[in-house]
N, C-alpha and C positions, 0 to 999 in steps of 0.2 A: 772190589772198588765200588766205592756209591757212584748215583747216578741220579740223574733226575728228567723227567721226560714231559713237554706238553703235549696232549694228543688229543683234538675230540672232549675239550673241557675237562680229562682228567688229570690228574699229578701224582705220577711214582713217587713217592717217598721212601721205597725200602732198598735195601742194598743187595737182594737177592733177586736175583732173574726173574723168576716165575712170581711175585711178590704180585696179588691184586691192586691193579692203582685205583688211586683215593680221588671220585669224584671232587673237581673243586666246589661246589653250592656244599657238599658236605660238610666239606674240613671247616667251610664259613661261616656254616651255620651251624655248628656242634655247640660253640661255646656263643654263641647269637644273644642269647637272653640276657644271659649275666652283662654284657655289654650293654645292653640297652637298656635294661634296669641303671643303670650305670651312669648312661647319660641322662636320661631321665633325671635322675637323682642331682645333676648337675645341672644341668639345665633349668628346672624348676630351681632350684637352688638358689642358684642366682637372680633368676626372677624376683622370685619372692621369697630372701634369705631371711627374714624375721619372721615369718610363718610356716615355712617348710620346711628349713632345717633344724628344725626342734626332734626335744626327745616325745614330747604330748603328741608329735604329726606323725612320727615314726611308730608309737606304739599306737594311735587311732587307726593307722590303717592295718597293721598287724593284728590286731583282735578283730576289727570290722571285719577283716579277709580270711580268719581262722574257717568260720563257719563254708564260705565258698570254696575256701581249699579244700575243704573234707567232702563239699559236694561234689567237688570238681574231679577229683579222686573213684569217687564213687561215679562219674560219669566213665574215667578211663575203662574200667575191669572190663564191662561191655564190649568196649570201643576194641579194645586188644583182642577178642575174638570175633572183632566186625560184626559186631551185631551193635543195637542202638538202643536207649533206655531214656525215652524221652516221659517218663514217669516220678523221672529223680525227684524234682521237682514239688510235684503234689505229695510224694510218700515224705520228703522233709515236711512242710506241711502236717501232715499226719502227726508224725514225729512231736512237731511242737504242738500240739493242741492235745492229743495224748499224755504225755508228761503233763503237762499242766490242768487239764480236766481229772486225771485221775487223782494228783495231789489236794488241789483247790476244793473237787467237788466232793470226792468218794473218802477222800482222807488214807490215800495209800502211800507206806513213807516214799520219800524220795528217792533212794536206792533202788526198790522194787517197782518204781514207774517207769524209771530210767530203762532197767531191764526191761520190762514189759513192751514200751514203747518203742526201745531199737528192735525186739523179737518181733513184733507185728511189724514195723518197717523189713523184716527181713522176711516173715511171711510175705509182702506185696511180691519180693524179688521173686521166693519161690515160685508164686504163681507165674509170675509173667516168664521164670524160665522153663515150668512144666508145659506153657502156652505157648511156648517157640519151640524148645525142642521135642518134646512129646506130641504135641496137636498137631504142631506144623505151621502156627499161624504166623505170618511175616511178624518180625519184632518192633517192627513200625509202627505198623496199626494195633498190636496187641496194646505194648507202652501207650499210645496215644489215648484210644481206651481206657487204659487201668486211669490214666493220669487225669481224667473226665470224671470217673467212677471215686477218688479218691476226692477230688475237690468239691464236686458233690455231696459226700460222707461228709468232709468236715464242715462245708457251709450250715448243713441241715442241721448237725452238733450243736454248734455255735451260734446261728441263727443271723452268719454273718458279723459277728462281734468279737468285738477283740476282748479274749479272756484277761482279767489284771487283776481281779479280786481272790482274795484266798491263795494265791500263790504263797508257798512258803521260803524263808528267807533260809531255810539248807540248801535249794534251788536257785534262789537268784544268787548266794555265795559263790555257785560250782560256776558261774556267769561270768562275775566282774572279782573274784577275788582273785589275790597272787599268792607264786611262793618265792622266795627270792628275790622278790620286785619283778618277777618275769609273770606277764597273766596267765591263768588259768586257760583263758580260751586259745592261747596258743601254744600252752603247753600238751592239749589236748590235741592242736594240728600238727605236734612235732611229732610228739606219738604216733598219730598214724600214718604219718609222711615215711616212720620209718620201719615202721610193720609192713606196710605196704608196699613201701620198696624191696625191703628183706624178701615179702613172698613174691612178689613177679619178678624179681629178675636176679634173685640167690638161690630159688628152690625150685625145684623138679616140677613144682604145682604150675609155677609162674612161666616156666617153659613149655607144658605142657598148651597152657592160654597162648600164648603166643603160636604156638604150631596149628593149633586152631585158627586162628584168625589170619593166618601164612596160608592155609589151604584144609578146609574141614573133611574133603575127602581125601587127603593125603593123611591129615591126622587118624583119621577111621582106617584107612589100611597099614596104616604103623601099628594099631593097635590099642591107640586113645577112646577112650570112651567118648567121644563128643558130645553126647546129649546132657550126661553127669557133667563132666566141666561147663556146657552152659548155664544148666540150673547153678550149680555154684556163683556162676562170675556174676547170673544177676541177683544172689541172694547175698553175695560181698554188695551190691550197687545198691540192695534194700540197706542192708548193716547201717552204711555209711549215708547214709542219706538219712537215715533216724536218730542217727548221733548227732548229727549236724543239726536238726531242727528239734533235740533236746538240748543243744548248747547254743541254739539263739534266744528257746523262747528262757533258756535261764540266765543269758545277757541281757534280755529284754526285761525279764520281770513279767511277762506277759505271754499270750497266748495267740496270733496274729492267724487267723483262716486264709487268708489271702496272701501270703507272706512269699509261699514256695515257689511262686512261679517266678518272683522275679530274679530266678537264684540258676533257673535254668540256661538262659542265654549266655549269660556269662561263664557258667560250667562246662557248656561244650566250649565256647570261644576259647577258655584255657587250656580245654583238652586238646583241639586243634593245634591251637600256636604253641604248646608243651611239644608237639610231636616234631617241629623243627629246631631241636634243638639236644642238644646229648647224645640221645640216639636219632638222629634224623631220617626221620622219613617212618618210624613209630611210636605209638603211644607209650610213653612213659611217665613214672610219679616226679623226677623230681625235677625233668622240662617243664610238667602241668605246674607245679608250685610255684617255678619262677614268672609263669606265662599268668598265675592269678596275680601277684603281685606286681610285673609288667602293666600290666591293665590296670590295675587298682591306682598304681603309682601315678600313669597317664592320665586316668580319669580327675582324681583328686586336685593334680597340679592344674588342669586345665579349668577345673573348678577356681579354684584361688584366684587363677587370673581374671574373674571374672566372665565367663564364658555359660549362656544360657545351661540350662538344665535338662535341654534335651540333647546335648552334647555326650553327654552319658550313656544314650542308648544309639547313635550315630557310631562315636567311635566302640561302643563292641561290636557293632554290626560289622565294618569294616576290619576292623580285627577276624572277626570271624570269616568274612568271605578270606582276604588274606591269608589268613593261617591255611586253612581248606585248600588254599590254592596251591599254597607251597610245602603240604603233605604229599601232594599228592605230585608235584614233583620231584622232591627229596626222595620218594620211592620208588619213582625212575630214575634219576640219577645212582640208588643204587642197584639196582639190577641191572645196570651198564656195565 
C-alpha cells in the first residue's frame, strides 16, 4: 500500500518500507532551471514582446552562449573531482590567438591550426594536472599561476592587439556559418554537450571522476588510479577550453589577447547553479547548460529593459554566490 510521510523536510515517495525518502529542496530543485529559464522567457516576453520574442534574440543568444557553454563545461570535469581550474580562461585565450596567428601569420591551413591549437590548450591541462597530482601543488594556486603565465604569453604575442588581419574566411565560415539554418557555433556546443554528458555520466570513465571527487582516498583504496584520472579531467578542461576560444576567435573574425578572462566568471557561475538542478547537489553538463542560458537569458532581458551595463557583472556575481550557496546545501540535504 503506498504511503507518504512528512519528516524533518523529507518526502517518502515510494511504496516500499525501506525506500530512502526524497529530501524536499531536492525533488524542488531537480527540475529548477528549466522553470526558470521558463519564466524568464515569459516575463521578458512580455516586457519587451517586439524585441525579445523574436527568432534574431533567440538565436543572438544561442551562438553568443555556444562558446561559454563549452567553457563552462570545461570548467565542470575539474569541479567533479573537487579540484579547481581557474586557468580555463586564459588557455581559451591561448586557444583563440593560436588559431588565428598561426593561419593569419605562418599560413598553416585551418584544419591543422585547429588541431594544433586545441592540443597545446590541452598541453596547458596536462601540465596543471602533472602539477596537482604528481608535485602535489594546491590546484588553486597552480591554475592561478598557469592562468598569469598564459596571459602573459599571449599579451607578449600580440603586443596587446587585437589580431583581424589575414584571418582566413575557411575560419570565420566554421564561425558564423550554418547547416540547416541551425549555426555552426551551436552545433558545435550540442556536440559536446553530448560527448560530454555520454562520458561523465554513461561510462565507467565518468564514474570513475565522480568517485573521486565523493572521496580521493576512498577512490585510492577501491583501487582508482587518482592521480591518472586527475591529469585526464584537467587535460578534458584544456580540450575544451581551446575549442572554445578557436570557435570565438572564428565567430569574431578576429584574434582578441584579452578576451579569456571575461569568460571565466560566468563559467563557474554556471557550473555552480548547473549543480542545483538534475542531479542536485553535483556537478553535471546538462544542469551547467541550462544554468549558461538561465544567465544569459537574465542578463540580456535586463539589458533591453534598459538597465546600466554593470548590471552584467552584479547579477553573475550574485548568481554565483547563490548557486555556491545552494550546492552546498543540496549536498547536505542529500546525505540526510
Amino acid at each position: 500500500m503506498s504511503d507518504k510521510h512528512l519528516n524533518n523536510g523529507t518526502v517518502s515517495i515510494s511504496t516500499s518500507p525501506g525506500k530512502k525518502k526524497v529530501p524536499v529542496g531536492i525533488m524542488v530543485a531537480k527540475y529548477g532551471l528549466p522553470v526558470i529559464l521558463l519564466i524568464e522567457i515569459i516575463i521578458f516576453g512580455s516586457l519587451r514582446p517586439e524585441t525579445f520574442l523574436t527568432w534574431d534574440t533567440l538565436q543572438t543568444i544561442a551562438i553568443n552562449q555556444s562558446v561559454a557553454g563549452i567553457l563552462a563545461i570545461g570548467v565542470v570535469v575539474p569541479l567533479v573531482i573537487g579540484e579547481f581550474d581557474l586557468s580555463v580562461g586564459a588557455n581559451l585565450g591561448l586557444g583563440a590567438i593560436m588559431v588565428v596567428g598561426l593561419t593569419a601569420f605562418n599560413g598553416v591551413p585551418v584544419w591543422l591550426a585547429i588541431i594544433l591549437s586545441v592540443a597545446v590548450s590541452g598541453g596547458v591541462g596536462l601540465m596543471n594536472g602533472i602539477l596537482v597530482s604528481k608535485v602535489g601543488v594546491n590546484a588553486f594556486v597552480t591554475t592561478l599561476g598557469v592562468q598569469s603565465i598564459l596571459t602573459g604569453a599571449v599579451l607578449w604575442y600580440t603586443n596587446g592587439n587585437v589580431i583581424y588581419q589575414g584571418v582566413p574566411e575557411e575560419l570565420i565560415a566554421l564561425g558564423n556559418g550554418a547547416v540547416l539554418g541551425i549555426p555552426l557555433p551551436v552545433i558545435f556546443l550540442i556536440v559536446v554537450v553530448l560527448i560530454m554528458w555520454y562520458l561523465l555520466d554513461q561510462t565507467p570513465f565518468g564514474r570513475k571522476l565522480y568517485a573521486v571527487g565523493g572521496s580521493k582516498e576512498a577512490a585510492r583504496l577501491s583501487g582508482l588510479n587518482v592521480g591518472r584520472l586527475t591529469v585526464m579531467a584537467f587535460v578534458l578542461a584544456g580540450l575544451l577550453s581551446g575549442l572554445a576560444g578557436v570557435i570565438l576567435s572564428a565567430k569574431l573574425g578576429s584574434g582578441n589577447p584579452t578576451v579569456g578572462g571575461s569568460f571565466l566568471l560566468p563559467g563557474f557561475a554556471a557550473a555552480f547553479l548547473g549543480a542545483t538542478a538534475f542531479r542536485p547537489g553535483t556537478y553535471n553538463i546538462l544542469g551547467t547548460i541550462f544554468a549558461v542560458f538561465v544567465i544569459a537569458t537574465g542578463i540580456y532581458g535586463l539589458n533591453l529593459l534598459g538597465l546600466p551595463f554593470f548590471v552584467e557583472y552584479v547579477f553573475t556575481g550574485v548568481v554565483l554566490v547563490l548557486a555556491v550557496a545552494a550546492t552546498r546545501y543540496l549536498r547536505k540535504e542529500r546525505a540526510m
